[in-house]
N, C-alpha and C positions, 0 to 999 in steps of 0.2 A: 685834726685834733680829736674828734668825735670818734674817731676807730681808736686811736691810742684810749682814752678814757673807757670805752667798753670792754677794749683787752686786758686793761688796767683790775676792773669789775671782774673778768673772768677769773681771771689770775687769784683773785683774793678771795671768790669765792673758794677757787678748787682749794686752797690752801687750808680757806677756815673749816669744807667737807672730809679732807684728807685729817687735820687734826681731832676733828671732831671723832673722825670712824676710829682711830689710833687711840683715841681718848675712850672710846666705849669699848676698845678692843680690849685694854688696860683693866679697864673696871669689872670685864665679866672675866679676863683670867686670874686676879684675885680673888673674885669671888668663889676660882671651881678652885684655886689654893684655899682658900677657906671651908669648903664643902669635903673634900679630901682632906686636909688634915684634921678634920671631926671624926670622921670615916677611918682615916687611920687609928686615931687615940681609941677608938670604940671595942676594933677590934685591927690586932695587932698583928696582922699577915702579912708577909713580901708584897705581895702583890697591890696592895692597898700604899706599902711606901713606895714602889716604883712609879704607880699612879700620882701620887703625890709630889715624886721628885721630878716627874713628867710637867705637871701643870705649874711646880717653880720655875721650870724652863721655859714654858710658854710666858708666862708672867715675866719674865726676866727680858726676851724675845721682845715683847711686847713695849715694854718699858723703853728696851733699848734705840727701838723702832719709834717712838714718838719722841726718845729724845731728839733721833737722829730729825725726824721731820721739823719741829720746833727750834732744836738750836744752833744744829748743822749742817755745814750744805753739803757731808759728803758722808757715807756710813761709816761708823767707826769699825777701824780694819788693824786686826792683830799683826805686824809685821814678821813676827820670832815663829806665828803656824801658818801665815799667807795667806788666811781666812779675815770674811767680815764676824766681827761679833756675832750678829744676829744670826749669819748661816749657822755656826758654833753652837749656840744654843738653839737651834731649831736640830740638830745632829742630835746633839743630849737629849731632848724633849724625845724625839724620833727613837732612839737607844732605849729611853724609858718604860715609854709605850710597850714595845715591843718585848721588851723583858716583865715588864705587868702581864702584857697577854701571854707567853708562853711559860711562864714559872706555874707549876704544880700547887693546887691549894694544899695548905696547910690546914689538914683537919688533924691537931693534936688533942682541938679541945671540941671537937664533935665528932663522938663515935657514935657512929649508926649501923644497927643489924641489919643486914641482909635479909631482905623479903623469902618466905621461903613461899611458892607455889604446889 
């Protein structure tokens, strides 16, 4: 009885450290949606919304992920694209990114002369 009672303790622990990390996972990708779309409204680049629609997807991700930990026992899974949600939007996040770092700045509103030596 004493091994079932400690397994019992294991179990709930992992459970409450698992939701706990998902729960602060949660909080600090709102917070980079929050810092990005400041950054965007600021100033008005591609780059800054692909960034932006990157960290909705981590938040989104994120979200989906602690529902799935807290209220269900199994990941929620798109049947019509054969994917789990969270892979999905970990894809989109990933798509984001990558379109942030390779788009060309838009300097319309910052012209700079060329150095002459």
């Amino acid at each position: 009885m004493p091994e079932r009672a400690s397994t019992f303790r294991q179990t709930v622990l992992i459970n409450i450290g698992e939701d706990l990390i998902h729960t602060i996972l949660v909080g600090s990708s709102l917070a980079l949606v929050a810092i990005a779309a400041r950054a965007y409204t600021r100033k008005h680049d591609s780059r800054y919304l692909f960034l932006l629609l990157a960290f909705v997807f981590l938040g989104l991700s994120q979200i989906v992920t602690l529902l799935e930990t807290i209220s269900f026992s199994s990941p929620v899974f798109l049947p019509f694209l054969e994917l789990h949600l969270s892979h999905l939007l970990d894809f989109l996040m990933l798509l984001s990114f990558t379109l942030a770092l390779t788009r060309s700045v838009e300097r319309g509103y910052e012209k700079t002369e060329p150095v002459q030596l």
